[in-house]
Each structure stands twice: as C-alpha cells, then as structure tokens.
N, C-alpha and C positions, 0 to 999 in steps of 0.2 A: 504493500500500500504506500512504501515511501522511495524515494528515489533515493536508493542503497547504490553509494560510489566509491570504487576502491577504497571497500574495509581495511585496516591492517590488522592483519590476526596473529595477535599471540600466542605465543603455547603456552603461557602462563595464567590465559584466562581474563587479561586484562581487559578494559574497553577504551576503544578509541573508533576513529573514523576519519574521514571527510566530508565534507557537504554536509556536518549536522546531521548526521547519524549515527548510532552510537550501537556496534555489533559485541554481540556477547558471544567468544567463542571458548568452545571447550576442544579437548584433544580426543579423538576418539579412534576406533581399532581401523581404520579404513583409510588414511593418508585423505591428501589435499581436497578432494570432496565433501571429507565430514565438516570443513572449515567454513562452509557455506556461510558466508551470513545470512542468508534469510529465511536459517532457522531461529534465533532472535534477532528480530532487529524492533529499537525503541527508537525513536525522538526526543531529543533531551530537550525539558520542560522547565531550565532554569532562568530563562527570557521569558517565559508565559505571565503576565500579569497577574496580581492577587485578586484582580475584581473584573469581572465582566462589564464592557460597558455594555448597559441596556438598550435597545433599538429608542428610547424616548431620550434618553440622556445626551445624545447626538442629535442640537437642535436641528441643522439644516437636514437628516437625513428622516427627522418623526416629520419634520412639515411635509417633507415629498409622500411621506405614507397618508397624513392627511387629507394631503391634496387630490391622490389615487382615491379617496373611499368619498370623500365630502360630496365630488355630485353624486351618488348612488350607489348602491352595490352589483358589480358585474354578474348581467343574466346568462351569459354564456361563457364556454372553456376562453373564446377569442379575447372577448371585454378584460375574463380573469388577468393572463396572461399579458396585455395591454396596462392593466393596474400595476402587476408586481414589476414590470419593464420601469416603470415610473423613477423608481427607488431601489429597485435592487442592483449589486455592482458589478453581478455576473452576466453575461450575457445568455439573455432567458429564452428559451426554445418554445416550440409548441409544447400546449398542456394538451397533449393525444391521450391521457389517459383515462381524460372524460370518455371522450370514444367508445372507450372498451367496456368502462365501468356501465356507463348505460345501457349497454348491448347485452351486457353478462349478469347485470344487477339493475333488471327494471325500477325497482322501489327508489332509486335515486333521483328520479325523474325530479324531484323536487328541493334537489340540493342548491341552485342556485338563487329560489325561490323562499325559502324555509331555513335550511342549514347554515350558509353561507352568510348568509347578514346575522346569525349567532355567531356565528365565530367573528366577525370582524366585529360585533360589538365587545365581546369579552376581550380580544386584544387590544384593544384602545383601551380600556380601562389599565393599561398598566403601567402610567405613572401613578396613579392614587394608590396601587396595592404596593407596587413598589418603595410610596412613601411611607407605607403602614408596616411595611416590613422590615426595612433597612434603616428607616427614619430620613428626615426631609435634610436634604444638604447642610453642612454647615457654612458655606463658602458657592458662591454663582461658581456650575460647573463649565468647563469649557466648554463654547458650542458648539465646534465641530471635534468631538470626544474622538474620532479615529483618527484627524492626523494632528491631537496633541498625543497621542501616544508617540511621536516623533517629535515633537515640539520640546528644543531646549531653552527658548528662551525666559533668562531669570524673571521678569518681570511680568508675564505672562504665568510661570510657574506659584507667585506667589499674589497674583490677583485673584486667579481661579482654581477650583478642585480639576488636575488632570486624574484616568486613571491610573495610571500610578500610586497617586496618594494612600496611605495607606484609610485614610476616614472619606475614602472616595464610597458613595452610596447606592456600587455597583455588586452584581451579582457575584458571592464568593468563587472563586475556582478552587478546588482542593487539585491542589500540584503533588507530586511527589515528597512524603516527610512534611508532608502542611501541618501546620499546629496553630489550632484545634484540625483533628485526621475527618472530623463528624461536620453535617451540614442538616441543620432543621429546618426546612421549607411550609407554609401551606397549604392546601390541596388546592386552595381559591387561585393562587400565583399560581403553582403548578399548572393547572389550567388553563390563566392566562400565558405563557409563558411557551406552550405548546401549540397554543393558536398562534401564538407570534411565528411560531416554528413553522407553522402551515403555510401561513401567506407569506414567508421568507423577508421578514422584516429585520431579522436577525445578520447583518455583516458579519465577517469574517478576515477579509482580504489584509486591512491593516495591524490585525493582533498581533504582536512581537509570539515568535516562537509558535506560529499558528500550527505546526507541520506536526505537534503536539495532543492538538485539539481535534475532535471530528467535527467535519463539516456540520453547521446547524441547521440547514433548509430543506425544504422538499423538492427544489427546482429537479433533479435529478430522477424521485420519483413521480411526480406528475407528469412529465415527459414520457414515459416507457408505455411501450404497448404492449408487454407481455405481462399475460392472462394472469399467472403467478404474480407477480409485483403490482400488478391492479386491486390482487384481493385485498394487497396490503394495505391498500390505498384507503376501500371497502372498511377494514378494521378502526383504521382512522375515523374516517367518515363516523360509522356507527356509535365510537366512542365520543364526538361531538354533541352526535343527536340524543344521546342519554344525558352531557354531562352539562351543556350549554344552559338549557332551559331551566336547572336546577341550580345553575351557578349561584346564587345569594347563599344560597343553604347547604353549601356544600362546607365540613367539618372534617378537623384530623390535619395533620401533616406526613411530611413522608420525609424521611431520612434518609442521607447517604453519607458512608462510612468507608474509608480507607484503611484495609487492615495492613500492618507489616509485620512479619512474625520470621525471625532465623533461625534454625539451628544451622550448628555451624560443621558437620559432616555428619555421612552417614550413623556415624559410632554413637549420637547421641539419640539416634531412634532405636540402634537396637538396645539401646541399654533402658530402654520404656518397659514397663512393669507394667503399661494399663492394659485390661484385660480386651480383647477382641469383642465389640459391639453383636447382638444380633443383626444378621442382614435376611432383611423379605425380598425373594425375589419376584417381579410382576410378570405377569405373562409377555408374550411376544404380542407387538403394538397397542400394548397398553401406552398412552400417553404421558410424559410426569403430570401435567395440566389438567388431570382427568384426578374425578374423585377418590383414586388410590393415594394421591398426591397431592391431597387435602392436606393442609395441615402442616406442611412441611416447609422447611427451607429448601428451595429448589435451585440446584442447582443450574448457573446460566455456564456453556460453554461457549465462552468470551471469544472475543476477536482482544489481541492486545491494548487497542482502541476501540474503547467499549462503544455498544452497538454494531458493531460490524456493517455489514451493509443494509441496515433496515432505513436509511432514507437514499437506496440505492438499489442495489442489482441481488443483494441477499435475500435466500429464501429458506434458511435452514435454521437450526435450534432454535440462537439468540435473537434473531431476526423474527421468527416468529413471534417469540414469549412479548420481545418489547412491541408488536403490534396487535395481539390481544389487550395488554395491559398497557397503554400508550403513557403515563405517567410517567415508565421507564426511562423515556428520552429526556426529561432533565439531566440523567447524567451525560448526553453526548455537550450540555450545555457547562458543567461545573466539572469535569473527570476531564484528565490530562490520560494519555495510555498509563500503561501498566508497565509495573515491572518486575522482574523476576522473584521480589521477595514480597509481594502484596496481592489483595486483591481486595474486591468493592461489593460492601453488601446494603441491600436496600432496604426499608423496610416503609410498609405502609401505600404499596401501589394495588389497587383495586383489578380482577380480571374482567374484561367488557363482551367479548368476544368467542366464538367459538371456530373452527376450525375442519377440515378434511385435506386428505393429502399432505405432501411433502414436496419441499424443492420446485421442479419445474409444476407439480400437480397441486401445486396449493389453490386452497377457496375456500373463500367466507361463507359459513353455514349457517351463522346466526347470533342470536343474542346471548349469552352467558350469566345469570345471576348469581352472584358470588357470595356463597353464604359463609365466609372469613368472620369470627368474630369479630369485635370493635373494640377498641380501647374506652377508656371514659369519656375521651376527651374527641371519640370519632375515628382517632386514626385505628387502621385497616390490617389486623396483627397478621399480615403479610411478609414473606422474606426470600427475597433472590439472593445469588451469592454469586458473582460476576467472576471466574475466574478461567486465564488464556492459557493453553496447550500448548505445547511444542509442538511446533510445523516439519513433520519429516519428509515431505512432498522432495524436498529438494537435495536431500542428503540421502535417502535410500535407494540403492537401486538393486540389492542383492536381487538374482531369482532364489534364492534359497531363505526359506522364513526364519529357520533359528540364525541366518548373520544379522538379519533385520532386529530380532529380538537382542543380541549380545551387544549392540549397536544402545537401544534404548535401553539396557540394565544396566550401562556405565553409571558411575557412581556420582559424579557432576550431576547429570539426567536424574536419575533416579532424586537426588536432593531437591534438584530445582522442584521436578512436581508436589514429592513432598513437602516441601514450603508452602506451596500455588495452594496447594488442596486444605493444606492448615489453618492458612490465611482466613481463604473462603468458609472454611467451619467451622470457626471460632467463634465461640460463647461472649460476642460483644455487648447484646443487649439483652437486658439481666429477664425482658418479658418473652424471649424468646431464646431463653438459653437451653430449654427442652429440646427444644422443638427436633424431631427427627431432620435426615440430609434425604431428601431425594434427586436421585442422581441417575448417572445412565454409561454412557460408551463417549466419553469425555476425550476429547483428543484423538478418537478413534475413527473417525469416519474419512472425510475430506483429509484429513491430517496424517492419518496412516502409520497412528498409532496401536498398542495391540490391545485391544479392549479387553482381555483379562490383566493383563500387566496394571492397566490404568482401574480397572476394578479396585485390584488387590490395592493398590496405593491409595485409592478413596477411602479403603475401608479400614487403611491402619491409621487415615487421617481423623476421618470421622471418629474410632476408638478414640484416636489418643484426644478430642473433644467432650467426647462423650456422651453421643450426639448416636442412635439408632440410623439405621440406614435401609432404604426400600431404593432397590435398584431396578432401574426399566431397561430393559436390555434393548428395545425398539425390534428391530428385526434382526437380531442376533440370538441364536438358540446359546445361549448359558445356562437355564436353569440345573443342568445336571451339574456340569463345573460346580456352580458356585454351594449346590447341597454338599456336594463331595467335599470343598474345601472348610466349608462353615462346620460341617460335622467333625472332620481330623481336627479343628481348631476347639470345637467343644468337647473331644475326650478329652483332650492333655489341657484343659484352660489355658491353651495359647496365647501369647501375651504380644502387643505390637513389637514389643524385641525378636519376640520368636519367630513371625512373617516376616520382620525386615532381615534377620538372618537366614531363613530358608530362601529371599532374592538374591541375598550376597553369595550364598553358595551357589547357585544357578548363576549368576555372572562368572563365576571362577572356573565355570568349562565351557568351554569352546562349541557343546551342543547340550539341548535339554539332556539330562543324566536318564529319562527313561521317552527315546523318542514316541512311543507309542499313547504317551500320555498329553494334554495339554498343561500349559503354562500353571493352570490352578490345580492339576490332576496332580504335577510334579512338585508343586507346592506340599500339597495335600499330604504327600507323600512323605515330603519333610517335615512336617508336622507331625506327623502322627510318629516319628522318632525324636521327638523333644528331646533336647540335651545335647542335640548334634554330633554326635561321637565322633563323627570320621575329620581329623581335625577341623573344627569348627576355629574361626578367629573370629573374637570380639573384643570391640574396642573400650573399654568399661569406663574408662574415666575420661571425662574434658578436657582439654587441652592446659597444662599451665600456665598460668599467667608469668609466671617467675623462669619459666625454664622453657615455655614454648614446644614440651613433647608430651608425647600419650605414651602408655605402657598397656603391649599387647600380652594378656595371657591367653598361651593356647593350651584349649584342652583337647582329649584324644591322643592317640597313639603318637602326635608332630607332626612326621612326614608320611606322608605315603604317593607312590610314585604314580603322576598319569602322561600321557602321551604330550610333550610339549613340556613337561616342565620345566628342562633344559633352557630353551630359547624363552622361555617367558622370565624367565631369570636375566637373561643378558639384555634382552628387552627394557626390562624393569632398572638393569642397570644404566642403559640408555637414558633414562629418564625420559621413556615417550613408548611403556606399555601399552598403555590404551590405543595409541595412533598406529604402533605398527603391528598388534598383535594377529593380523590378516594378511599383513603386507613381508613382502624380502627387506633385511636391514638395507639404508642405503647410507655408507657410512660418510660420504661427501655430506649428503643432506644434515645429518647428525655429529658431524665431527664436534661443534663449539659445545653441543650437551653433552657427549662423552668426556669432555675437555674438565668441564665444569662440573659433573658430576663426580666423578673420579677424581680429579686433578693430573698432573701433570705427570708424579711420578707413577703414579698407577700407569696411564696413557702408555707411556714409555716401555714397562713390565708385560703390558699386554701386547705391545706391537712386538715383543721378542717371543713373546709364545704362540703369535700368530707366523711368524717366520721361521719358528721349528716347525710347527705344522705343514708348514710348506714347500720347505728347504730338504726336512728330513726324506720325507719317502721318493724323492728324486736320485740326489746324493749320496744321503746317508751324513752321517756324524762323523764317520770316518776320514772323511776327503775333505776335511778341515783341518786345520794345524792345532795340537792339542790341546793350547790354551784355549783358542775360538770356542772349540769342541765343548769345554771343560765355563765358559762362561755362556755358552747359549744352554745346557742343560741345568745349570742354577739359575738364570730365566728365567725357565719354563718353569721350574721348581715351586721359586716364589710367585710365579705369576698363578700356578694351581692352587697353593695354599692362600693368594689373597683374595681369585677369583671365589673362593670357596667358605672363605672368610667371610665374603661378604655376599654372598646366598646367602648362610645360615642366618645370619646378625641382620646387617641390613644397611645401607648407605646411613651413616652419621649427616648425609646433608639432603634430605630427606624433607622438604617441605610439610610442617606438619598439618594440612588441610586434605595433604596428596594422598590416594589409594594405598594401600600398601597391602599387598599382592602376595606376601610370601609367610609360611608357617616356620617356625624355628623348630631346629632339635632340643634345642635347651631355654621355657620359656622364666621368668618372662623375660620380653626384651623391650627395648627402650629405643623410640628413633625422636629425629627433632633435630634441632639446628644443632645441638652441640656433638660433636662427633662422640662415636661409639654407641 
C-alpha cells in the first residue's frame, strides 16, 4: 500500500529505509528473498500531527462545503458528484455506483430524496458538537488550517491557534506510544463525523506524515461499479437510514484504544505457567458476526492500516465487519498504522447490517438488530480487536509445505505474532475483561499463513489473557485438529509454556517429526509427552539486566544425534542459522560475520583445518617438509578441539535476544555478551 524504495536490510533486524518507509527485517532459512520488505512494511508516524484538523476549522474550505449544499441538496448521482467537485482536493470521478446500487437494490430509489438531505444535515452540524466536545477555541484559529500546517511565520504562529498547537481544538490522532494510548468519543460526533466521511469533506493532501494515515473519503468507493463494493456502499446507506432520523437521541460513546505489550523472546512465553483456555470450535461457515459470536470480542484481521480497503477495492474480513458496523471508520480518522508490538481495540460500535457471501460475492441482505447489552450511560458493550498479520505472499514460494511452515516457526515470526495477538486480547477494559476472543484463520487466507500454526498462537495468547476462545474456522475443516489438540492439552493440564515448547521443538527439525500428522496433530502429540524428554531447551529466566545473559538448563539425555546436526552447528557458528539453514554456505557473502563472530584468531585456526582437509587427500602429509607437516597437524588439532569447544558451550558473543539452537553435554550453560 506504500511506495516501499530500496529498503536497507539488516541482518541484525534493525529499521531503516528510504522514501519514509520504514522495513522491519528478520533473517530467515531461505537467503535474499526472505528479506523482502513487504513482509512488514510501516510508515513512520513521527510528523503526523497531535490533532486533526476538522473539515469546519479550515474557514475557506467549510464555506466551499457550504456553498455546494446552500442552494439545495443534489437529486441525482450527477448534481452529487458536481457538489463534492466544489471543495474536495482530489480530482473527483463519476459516482457510477448509484448505477449499480439502484439496479441491484430497488429500495434506494429514495436516497437522494429522503437519505441524502439527512446526512448533509447531520454533517453541518459539526462545529457545534465539535465545540461541545473539544470545547470552543481559546485563540481565533487559523483560517486556512491546511496550509498553516506549513506556515512558519512567528507572528502568524502567535496570533492564531495552528494545528500544531498543542490546545489546538482539533480531533485527537493517537500516533504510535500517544499518551493518553485511549480516545472517548460520542456516538452523536461519531455520526457526524462519518457523514463528513461520506460527502468527502474530510482533506487529507496537506497533513505532514499523511502516508501514515488512511485515506478518509468515499470518492474511491462511490466510483466503483462492482457489485461486491456497491453492497458496501448499501451497508453505508442502510446504517444512515436507521441512525440519521434518531440522531438527537442517540447515547453512549465509543472508545479507541492503542494497546502495546512486549515480551522480549521466545523464553518468556515458554516459561508461562497459565493454564491453556477452553477452545469451542464453530462449524464450517459459521460467521464470527452471527449469534455464536455474540458476546465476544471479535477479532478484526487488520490491514496494518486499519480498515484496509473498506473505502476502497476490499471485500474481505475487516472490510466487511467495518461496513456492517460503520462506526468502525472513526479509526481510519484518529489511528496512524500499526506496528509490530501493538494493536487497536474498540469498544462500543453498534452492528446495522447483515450480510451473504464473501469477497467478489458479497451482498447486502438486510437489516441487523443488535441485541448487545448497554452500558448505563448507553454505550454499546461491544468489542473488536484490530490486529495485522504477517504478509507471506511475497517471501514464500517453497512447493513443499513443511519449508513454508519452518519459514513461519522462526523465532523473530513466531514472537512478532505472539505480541500482535496479546496486544489485541488484552484485558484493557475492566467491563469487558471476561469477555470470551472470537476468532478465526487470522493471517491465513490472502496472507498464506498456516491456519493451524496461527490457531495455536491465538490460543496460547488468548490463555495467557485469560480470555475463553470460540474459533470459526470459515471454510476450513479443523474441527478434528483442534479436538485432538485441546484434548492432549486437557490430560497433562498443558500450560502456555508447554504449547510454546512443543513449536520450538517443531522449529528445531527441518520436517514435521510425524509427516502423517498435521501441524496440531504433531502438536498434540507433544503434548501428550509433557516434560519433553528428548532434550527439551528452555529458557527459564529473563535476561539480566547487570550481565545481559540467560542461563539454558537442558533436560533429557543432552544430545542426541539427527540428520544435519553437523552443518546447523557451523551454521549457527556463522551467525546467520536461520538464513542459511536451506541454503549452501556462501563464504564471500559471510566472510565479515564469521570475522566477527569468531574473531580473528579463530578465523585463522579454521582456515588451517580447512587446508588439511584439502591439501591432505591429494598429497598427503608426507610431501611436506617435517616441520610444515608437524604445524599443519597441530592446526587441525586445535582447530577440532575449538570447533568442538564451541558446539558444546556456545559462542560467548552471542546476542542475547538471538535463537540459540544448540543443547549442551554439560548443562547449564551460560551465553551473553561476556564471553564463555
């Protein structure tokens, strides 16, 4: 969605870019492909303003909106079309999507007539709700508020409120790390605020850091003629005709919340003691939106840039949820994207709508009455939970499904989701800290992720909340999996340490250990042997703050020998197992990490025992002169003993955040920045 240009990719995981973009890369088993940036890529949101300006607060750009509605309200798509040309800064297309919607949805026949002059009444009303919510200026604000967002001049700066100001009495944006993380809106402003949204009153083009923000208008979807993105239109529609007429008496506010939550590696989930949640699993095309999924916090599977395409070309999950319950689109209006260690929960948005199909077959069926409890005070004890997927579209291409899967169980991956999923089910608001997670094939569709994989990670995040879980599988047959795995979890009271250890052992070979089984069957499998025998590594303690290492006790027999464990060693000594664990060393490409992991006099010990290896079975030892002879086999000597040294033990310069891939003969052992 952004215009991603020569990333620079670390292998250390850092972020950098060009062009204001900002790619997050990890190392994984597959060389220069897995580097892709646009498996994360964000827009940094440290230019984006603290406050929206509002379409009224830009005097010369509210008169042109006035001046479009003052003679009349437009009876036809042309007139529409003609108005929002007026004032809007985009260049505005035909609205073809009256067209469709008449044709496909007779009952509209009286939108222009009925619907249409509500919603332009309720959007003019929003400087008064604005003044009732934000409170009335303290200072005459600038009046062309979009190009003082460029305006330095001093005396201009202290006559007038620009947005910048921080007591500017425009709409909050919550940016990344905002403090306060929480935003408490109206239902009444929400309303209005979404009719602004419709008739595109809303600018964009001058916002510093705008490439942060999602677009806020419908120009894009009013234009489209396909049948799918018209129902959308339809849902809109619908949710005016209920909400407009009642607008005085409409009660409650609606909340949006920035969660950020880290642990900081794998080792501090498996070392979780909380017990594995029951999971209900729903039938195949059960909807979460549907009475099974009453009740719950449902999960939204986010576009980075919340909303995704729903004032656009999308017609799937999140796309849908926000145009049943159209209240959702305030956050494309106050949410900056997302990033790896957060995500966005809502609470208090009403559902209007109902639904058939998917994707290209979507259509409006009808009215929806939401029978959500109420709060006292009106608000809607409703709750989504906004949280974005890793994109593997562009990094996978194995034909073989387990490299795809050894690919997503990397330990980077595996963290990032579990943060993502934490975020989003986290116990923020104390009237909905019950409340079950309703969830689904997260990542798994479009994305091409493995929908058991990303199950099991919902479910040890959901545990460790504390938070029951009813998963809708949509059109995916899991229910045996997931009985099979929930049951091995209920003999041994399986604990979120014990699921996140049975992945880590499935990451540590190279194919599922019983092919015939799936991902959760194999799972299942390790579960139901608690205690891990066959050296199990777990990482028990936190990181130091004083000494910056962790201390691995292994239990189990230590070592025990599988196919590769050779090369995963020298690998690992490389400092770039994950990247080449598929690939042939290439020792050009790696020479400065062997440099630096080893150092220098290592480097040197190893290039003599690569030169017997090489020298000898041509030659021989003999057709060397005896000293030669007699210093290349003390080489070789010390170079076995340190090669072996440092298998068992483990590199002393060992980042401690990094994998660490190997079980000792003699535990425990100790890795970290200080050597030994």
């Amino acid at each position: 969605a952004w215009p991603v240009e020569r990333a620079r990719r670390w292998s250390s995981g850092a972020m950098q870019a060009d062009a204001g973009v900002v790619v997050c890369s990890f190392e994984f088993p597959h060389g220069s492909r897995a580097m892709d940036p646009r498996l994360v890529a964000w827009a940094p949101d440290d230019t984006v303003p603290a406050k929206r300006c509002l379409p009224h607060q830009d005097a010369g750009h509210w008169r042109r909106v006035l001046a479009a509605y003052s003679g009349g309200i437009p009876s036809t798509p042309d007139e529409f079309e003609s108005a929002v040309r007026q004032y809007h800064e985009n260049k505005v297309g035909g609205f073809e999507s009256f067209q469709v919607l008449l044709r496909e949805y007779p009952e509209t026949s009286d939108f222009f007539s009925n619907t249409l002059p509500l919603i332009v009444s309720v959007a003019l009303q929003l400087p008064a709700l604005a003044d009732e919510e934000f409170g009335p200026p303290a200072r005459p604000l600038c009046e062309y508020a979009n190009n003082c967002y460029r305006d330095q001049n001093p005396e201009h700066q202290a006559e007038f409120l620009h947005p910048s100001d921080p007591e500017y009495p425009g709409l909050p944006i919550l940016r990344y790390g905002a403090d306060p993380p929480v935003l408490h809106l109206s239902r009444k402003l929400v309303l209005c605020l979404v009719a602004n949204m419709f008739l595109c009153t809303f600018t964009h083009k001058w916002i510093p850091g705008r490439a942060a923000l999602p677009f806020p208008h419908f120009l894009t979807l009013l234009g489209s003629q396909v049948s799918s993105e018209v129902a959308k239109v339809r849902m809109f529609i619908h949710f005016f005709e209920r909400q407009c007429p009642i607008f005085e008496q409409l009660r409650g506010s609606i909340s949006i919340r920035r969660i950020r939550r880290t642990a900081g590696s794998i080792g501090h989930w498996q070392g979780s003691a909380q017990k594995l949640v029951p999971v209900e699993v729903m039938g195949r095309g059960v909807k979460i939106e549907s009475e099974e999924g009453h009740g719950c916090l449902h999960a939204d599977f986010a576009n980075a840039m919340i909303g995704g395409g729903v004032l656009g070309r999308g017609t799937v999950q999140e796309e849908i949820r926000f145009s049943v319950a159209p209240e959702h689109l305030l956050t494309l209006l106050v949410c900056t994207n997302m990033r790896d260690d957060e995500a966005i929960q809502v609470v208090g948005c009403e559902t209007f709508s109902t639904y058939t199909g998917y994707k290209s077959s979507l259509h409006f069926s009808g009215n929806y009455v939401d029978s959500t409890p109420l709060a006292a005070d009106g608000t809607v004890l409703s709750a989504l939970a906004a949280m974005d997927a890793l994109d593997f579209r562009k990094v996978l291409g194995y034909d073989d499904a387990s490299q795809e899967l050894r690919v997503q169980l990397s330990s980077p991956l595996l963290l990032r989701e579990l943060n993502k999923a934490a975020c989003a089910f986290a116990a923020e608001d104390e009237r909905l800290s019950r409340m079950p997670v309703a969830t689904g094939n997260w990542g798994a569709g479009i994305f091409k992720g493995s929908p058991q994989l990303k199950g099991l990670l919902q479910w040890a995040a959901a545990s460790q909340a504390g938070r029951p879980m009813k998963y809708f599988p949509f059109d995916t047959d899991m229910q045996d999996d997931w009985e099979m795995v929930t049951a091995a979890a209920r003999s041994c009271g399986a604990t979120v340490g014990d699921l996140l250890s049975a992945l880590v052992m499935l990451q540590r070979d190279a194919q599922l250990p019983d092919p015939a089984l799936s991902v959760m069957g194999n799972v299942a499998k390790l579960l139901g042997s608690v205690g891990m025998d066959e050296g199990d590594c777990r990482i028990d303690l936190p990181p130091s703050e004083v000494t910056s290492c962790r201390t691995i006790t292994c239990s189990g027999p230590g070592y025990r020998y599988r196919p590769g464990w050779f090369r995963e060693r020298i690998q690992y000594l490389l400092g770039c197992r994950r990247r080449l664990a598929r690939q042939p060393l290439t020792p050009a490409l790696h020479l400065t990490q062997l440099v630096r992991n080893l150092g220098v006099a290592d480097c040197l010990v190893l290039l003599g025992f690569v030169a017997i290896l090489i020298v000898a079975p041509r030659k021989g030892l003999g057709g060397f002169p005896a000293v030669v002879s007699v210093i290349l086999v003390v080489v070789g000597l010390l170079c076995c003993c340190r090669v072996s040294y440092l298998m068992c033990v483990g590199s002393g310069r060992v980042q401690p955040d990094e994998e660490v891939g190997l079980v000792s003969m003699a535990a425990p052992v100790v890795v970290g920045h200080s050597n030994g």
